[in-house]
Legacy VTK file of the C-alpha trace (Angstrom):
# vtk DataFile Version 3.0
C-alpha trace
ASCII
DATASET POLYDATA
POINTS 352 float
0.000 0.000 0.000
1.531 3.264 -0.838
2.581 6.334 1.689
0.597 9.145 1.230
2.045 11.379 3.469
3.972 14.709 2.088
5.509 17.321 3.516
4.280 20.961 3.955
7.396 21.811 1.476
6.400 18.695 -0.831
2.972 19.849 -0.802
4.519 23.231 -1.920
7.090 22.608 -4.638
3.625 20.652 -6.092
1.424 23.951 -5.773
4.829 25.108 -7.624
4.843 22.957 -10.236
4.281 23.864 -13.646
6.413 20.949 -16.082
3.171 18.934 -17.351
5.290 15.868 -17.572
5.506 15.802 -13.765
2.263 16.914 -13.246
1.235 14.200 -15.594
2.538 11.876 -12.016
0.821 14.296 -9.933
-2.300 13.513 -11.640
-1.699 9.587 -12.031
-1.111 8.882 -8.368
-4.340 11.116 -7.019
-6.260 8.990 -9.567
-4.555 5.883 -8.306
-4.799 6.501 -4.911
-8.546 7.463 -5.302
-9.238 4.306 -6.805
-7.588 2.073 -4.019
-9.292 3.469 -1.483
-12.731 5.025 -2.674
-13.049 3.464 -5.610
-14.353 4.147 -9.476
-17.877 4.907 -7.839
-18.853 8.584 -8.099
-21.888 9.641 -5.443
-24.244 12.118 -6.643
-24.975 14.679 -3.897
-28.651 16.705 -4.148
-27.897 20.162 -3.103
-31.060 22.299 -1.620
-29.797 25.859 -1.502
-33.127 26.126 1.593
-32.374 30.277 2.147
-30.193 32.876 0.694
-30.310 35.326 4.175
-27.618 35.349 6.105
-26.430 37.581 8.987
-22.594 37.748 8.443
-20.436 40.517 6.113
-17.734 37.765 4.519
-16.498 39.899 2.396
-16.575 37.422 -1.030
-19.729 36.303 -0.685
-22.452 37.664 -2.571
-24.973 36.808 -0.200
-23.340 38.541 2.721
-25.819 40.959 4.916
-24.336 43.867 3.398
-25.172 43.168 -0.282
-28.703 45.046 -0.537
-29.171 44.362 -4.233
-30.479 41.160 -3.180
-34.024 39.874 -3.525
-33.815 37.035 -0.229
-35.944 34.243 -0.281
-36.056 30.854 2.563
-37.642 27.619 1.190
-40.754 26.201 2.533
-40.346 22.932 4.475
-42.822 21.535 1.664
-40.839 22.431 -0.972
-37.192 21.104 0.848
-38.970 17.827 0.925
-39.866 17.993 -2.245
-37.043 18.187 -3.811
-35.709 15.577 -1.216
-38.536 13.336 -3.134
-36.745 14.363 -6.465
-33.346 12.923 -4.895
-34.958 9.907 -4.120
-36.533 9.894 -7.957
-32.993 10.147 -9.233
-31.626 7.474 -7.066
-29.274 9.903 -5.640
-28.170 8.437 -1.796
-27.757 12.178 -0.067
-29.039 15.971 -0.648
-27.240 18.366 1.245
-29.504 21.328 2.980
-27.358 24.573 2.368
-28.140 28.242 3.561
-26.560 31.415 4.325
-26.306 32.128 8.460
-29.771 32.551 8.496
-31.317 32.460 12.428
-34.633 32.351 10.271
-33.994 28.915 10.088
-35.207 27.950 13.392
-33.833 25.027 15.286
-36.724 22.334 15.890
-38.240 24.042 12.330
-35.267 22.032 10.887
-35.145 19.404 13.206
-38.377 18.478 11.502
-37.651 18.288 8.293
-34.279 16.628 9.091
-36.953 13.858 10.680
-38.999 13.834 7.988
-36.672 13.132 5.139
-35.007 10.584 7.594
-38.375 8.782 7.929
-39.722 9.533 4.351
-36.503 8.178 2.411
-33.057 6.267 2.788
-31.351 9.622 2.276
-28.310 10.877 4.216
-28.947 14.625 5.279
-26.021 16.868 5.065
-26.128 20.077 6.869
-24.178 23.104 5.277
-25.920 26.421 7.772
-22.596 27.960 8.738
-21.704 28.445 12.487
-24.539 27.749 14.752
-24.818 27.605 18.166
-23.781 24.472 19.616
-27.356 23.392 21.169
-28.506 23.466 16.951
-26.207 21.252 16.212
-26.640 18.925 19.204
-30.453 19.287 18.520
-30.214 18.673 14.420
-27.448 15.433 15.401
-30.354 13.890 17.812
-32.843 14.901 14.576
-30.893 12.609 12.501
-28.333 14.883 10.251
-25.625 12.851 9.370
-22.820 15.179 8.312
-22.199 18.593 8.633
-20.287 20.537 5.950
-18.169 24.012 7.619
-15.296 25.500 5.398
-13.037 27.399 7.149
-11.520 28.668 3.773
-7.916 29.484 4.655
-5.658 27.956 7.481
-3.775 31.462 7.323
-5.899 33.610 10.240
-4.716 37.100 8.752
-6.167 36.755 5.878
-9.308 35.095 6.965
-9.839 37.909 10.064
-9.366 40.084 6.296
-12.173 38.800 4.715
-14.307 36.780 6.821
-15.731 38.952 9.993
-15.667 37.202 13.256
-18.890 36.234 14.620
-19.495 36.933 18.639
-21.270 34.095 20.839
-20.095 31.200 19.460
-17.095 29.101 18.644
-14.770 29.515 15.709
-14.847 27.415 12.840
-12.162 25.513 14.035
-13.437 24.713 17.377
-16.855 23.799 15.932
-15.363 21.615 13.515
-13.938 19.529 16.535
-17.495 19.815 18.083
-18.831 18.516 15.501
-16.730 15.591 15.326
-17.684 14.584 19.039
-21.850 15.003 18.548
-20.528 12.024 15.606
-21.475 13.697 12.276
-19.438 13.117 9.399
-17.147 16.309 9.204
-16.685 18.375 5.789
-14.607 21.314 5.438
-12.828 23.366 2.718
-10.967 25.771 0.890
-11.097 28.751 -1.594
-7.979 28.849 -4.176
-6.883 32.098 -5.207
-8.312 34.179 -3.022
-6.052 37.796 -3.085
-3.690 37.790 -0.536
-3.211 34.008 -0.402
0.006 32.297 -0.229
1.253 29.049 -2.416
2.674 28.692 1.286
-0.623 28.946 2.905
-2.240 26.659 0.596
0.157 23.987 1.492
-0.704 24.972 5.129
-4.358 23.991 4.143
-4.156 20.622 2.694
-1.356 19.772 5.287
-4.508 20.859 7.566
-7.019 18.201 6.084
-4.809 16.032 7.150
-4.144 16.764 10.896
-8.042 17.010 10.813
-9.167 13.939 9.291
-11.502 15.312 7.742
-14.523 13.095 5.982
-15.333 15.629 3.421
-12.922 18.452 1.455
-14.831 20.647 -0.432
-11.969 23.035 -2.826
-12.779 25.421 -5.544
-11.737 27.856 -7.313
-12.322 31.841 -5.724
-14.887 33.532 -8.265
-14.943 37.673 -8.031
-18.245 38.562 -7.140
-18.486 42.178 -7.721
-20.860 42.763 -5.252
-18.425 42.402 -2.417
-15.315 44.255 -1.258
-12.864 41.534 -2.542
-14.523 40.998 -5.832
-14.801 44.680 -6.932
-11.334 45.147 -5.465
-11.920 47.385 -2.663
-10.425 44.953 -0.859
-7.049 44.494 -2.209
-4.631 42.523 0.615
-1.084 43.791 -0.762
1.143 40.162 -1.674
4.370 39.688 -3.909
2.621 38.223 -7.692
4.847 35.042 -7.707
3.823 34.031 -4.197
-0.273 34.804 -4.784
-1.714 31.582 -5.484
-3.780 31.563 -8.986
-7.525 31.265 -9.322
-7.133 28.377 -12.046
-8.832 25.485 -12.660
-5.062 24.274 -12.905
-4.104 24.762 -9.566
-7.436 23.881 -7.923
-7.003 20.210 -9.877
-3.342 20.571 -7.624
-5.175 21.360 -4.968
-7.391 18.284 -5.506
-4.756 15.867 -6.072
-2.664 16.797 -3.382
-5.388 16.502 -1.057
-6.547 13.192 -2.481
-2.699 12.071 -2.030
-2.987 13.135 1.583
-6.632 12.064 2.819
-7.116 9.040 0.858
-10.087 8.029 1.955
-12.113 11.158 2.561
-15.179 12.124 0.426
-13.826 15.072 -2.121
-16.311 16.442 -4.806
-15.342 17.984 -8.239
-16.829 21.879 -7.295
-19.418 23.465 -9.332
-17.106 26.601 -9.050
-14.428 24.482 -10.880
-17.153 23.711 -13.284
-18.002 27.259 -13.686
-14.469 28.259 -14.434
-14.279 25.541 -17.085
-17.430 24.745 -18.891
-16.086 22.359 -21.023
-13.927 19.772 -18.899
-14.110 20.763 -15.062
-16.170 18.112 -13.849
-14.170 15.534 -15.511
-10.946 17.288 -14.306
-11.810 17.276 -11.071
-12.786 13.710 -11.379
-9.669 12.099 -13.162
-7.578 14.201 -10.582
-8.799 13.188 -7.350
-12.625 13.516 -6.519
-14.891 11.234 -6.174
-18.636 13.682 -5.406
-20.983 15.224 -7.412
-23.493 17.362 -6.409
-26.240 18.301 -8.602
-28.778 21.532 -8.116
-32.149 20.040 -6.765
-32.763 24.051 -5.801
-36.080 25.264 -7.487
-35.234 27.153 -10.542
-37.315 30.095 -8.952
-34.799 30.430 -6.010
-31.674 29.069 -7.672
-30.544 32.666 -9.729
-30.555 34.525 -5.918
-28.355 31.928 -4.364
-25.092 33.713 -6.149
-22.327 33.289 -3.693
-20.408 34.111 -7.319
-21.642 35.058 -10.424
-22.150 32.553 -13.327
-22.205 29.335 -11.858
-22.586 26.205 -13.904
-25.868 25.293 -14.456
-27.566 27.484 -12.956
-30.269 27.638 -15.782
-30.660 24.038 -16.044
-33.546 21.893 -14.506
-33.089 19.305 -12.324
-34.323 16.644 -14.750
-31.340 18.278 -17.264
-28.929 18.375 -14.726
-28.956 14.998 -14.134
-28.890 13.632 -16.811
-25.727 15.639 -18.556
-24.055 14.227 -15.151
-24.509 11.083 -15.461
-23.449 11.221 -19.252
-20.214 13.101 -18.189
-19.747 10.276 -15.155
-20.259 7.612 -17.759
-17.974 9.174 -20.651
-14.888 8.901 -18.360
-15.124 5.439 -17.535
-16.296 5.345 -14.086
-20.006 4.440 -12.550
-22.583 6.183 -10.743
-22.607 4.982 -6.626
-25.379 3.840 -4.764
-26.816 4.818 -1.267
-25.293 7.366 1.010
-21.673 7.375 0.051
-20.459 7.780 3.474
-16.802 8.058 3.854
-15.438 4.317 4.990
-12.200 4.517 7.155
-9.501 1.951 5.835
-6.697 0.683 7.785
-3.432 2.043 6.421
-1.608 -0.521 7.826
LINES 1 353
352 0 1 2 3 4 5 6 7 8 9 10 11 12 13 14 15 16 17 18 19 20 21 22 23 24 25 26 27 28 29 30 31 32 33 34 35 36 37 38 39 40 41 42 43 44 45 46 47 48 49 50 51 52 53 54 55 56 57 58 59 60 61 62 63 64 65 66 67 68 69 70 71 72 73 74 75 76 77 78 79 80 81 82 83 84 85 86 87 88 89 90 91 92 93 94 95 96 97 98 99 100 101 102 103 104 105 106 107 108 109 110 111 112 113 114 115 116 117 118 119 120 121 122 123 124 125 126 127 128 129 130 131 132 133 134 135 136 137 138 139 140 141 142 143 144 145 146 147 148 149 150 151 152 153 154 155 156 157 158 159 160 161 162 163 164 165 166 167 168 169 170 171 172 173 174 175 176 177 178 179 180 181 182 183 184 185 186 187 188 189 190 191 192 193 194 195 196 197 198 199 200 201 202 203 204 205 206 207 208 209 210 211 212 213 214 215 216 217 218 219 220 221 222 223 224 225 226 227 228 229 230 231 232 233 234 235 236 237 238 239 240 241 242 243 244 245 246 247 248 249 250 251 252 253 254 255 256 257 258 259 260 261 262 263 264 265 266 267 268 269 270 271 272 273 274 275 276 277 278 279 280 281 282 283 284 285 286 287 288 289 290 291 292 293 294 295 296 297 298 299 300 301 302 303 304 305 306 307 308 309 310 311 312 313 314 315 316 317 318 319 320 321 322 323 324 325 326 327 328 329 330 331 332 333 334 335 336 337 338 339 340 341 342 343 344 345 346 347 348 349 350 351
């Protein structure tokens, strides 16, 4: 069985890497290692994008408080278990609840449709609501959610103090993501590459970090300007020497990928829709040949799905569910690898 484990440096010279004979390797031995321990299967995720409010100012977000150009809308528990239905329809064996901070999104109001879906289907229920106090989690845990998704975005705590306002009450991202590990939810967490400011250094730091926080899920993409927000329309411009500023490219995010696939082999790591929306063409199957092993495809209403813009543009975002799917599974299918079954649940492999 091979060694995965790299250095923060080795991790580095990687991110630094620019021969494609060698990354040629790079990209051989993520898809190599993926396939040993996670295997050819790719699980289909439903996301539900429930509520585009949210109380916090991150400042690339385009659904932060601040931005008043937005019409806000919050899904009706009828129509989140709806569209759990659809999942169900398309076989898919999770959907993934996701919303802005939103306190509008009341604790047991959840809790019920977490128990409803949990009675209603087979699905796995992924939670992805931003930091909450630790009573909602413990409450939505007891409900039934099985995972819990909670990107802290960059390891390097200048830069995220810089664009990511600190929220008073409750704990940081970091300490939730260890509380979340003890209430036993599956843990996801994740990255941005190419935000300004960051480091090639600092994005070593990060997947180094996956790592040391055996994480279940890694969630990395691409940063997409959003001009509605002070780091999209450059207002926000955190001063960094060019060769060190890590590139928004769907070339170093598939680094990104692969390295993190060499070091977390078995966790669950999905080819982005931001990747996809920085590469029409190919970015799914990128992703996919370089590492991941997710999908997750829209199940939000097409009504709603336009004023969930976190970034402008993203893939698909025009296409019905019914459309969606099926162009997935065609792209799954053209690359030589099958669609999984049931919830997909990371399974922990002895390295020894």
């Amino acid at each position: 069985m091979a060694d995965n484990r790299l250095t923060i440096d080795e991790i580095e010279r990687w991110l630094r890497q620019d021969d494609p004979a060698r990354l040629e390797d790079l990209w051989r031995q993520a898809d190599a290692v993926r396939r040993q321990f996670v295997g050819d299967a790719v699980h289909l995720r439903g996301l539900i994008e429930i509520s585009n409010h949210c109380v916090r100012g991150c400042r690339y977000c385009g659904i932060n408080a601040a931005n008043d150009s937005l019409v806000r809308y919050r899904m009706t528990a009828d129509e989140i278990l709806a569209c759990a239905h659809r999942a169900v329809d398309f076989d898919y064996g999770t959907v993934v609840l996701q919303a802005g901070e939103d306190p509008g999104i009341e604790t047991e109001w959840l809790a019920d449709i977490v128990r409803r879906i949990k009675r209603r289907t087979p699905l796995a229920v992924t939670l992805s609501l931003g930091e909450r106090p630790v009573e909602d989690l413990i409450c939505w845990r007891k409900s039934g959610a099985d995972r819990y998704l909670l990107r802290f975005e960059t390891s390097d705590a200048r830069l995220y103090g810089m664009i990511h306002p600190s929220s008073p009450g409750h704990p940081d991202r970091m300490e939730l993501l260890g509380v979340l590990r003890r209430l036993g939810y599956e843990v996801g967490s994740g990255v941005m590459v190419g935000i300004p400011g960051q480091r090639l250094h600092s994005l070593a730091e990060d997947i180094n970090l996956f790592a040391r926080l055996d994480l279940d899920m890694i969630g990395i993409g691409p940063f997409i300007p959003n001009l509605h927000t002070p780091l999209g329309s450059g207002e926000l411009a955190p001063p960094i020497d060019p060769a060190e500023q890590v590139p928004n490219t769907d070339l170093m995010t598939c680094k990104a990928v692969a390295l993190t696939r060499r070091v977390c082999p078995q966790a669950n790591i999905p080819s982005t829709t931001a990747l996809a929306t920085i590469n029409p063409e190919s970015g799914r199957e990128l992703g996919l040949t370089r590492g991941a092993n997710i999908i997750m495809p829209n199940l939000t209403p097409l009504q709603y799905r336009t004023l969930y813009e976190i970034y402008p543009g993203k893939a698909c975002i025009n296409e019905t569910a019914d459309a969606c799917n099926a162009c997935l599974r065609t792209r799954i299918e053209s690359i030589g690898r099958t669609i999984g079954s049931g919830p997909g649940g990371r399974k922990r492999i002895s390295n020894g």
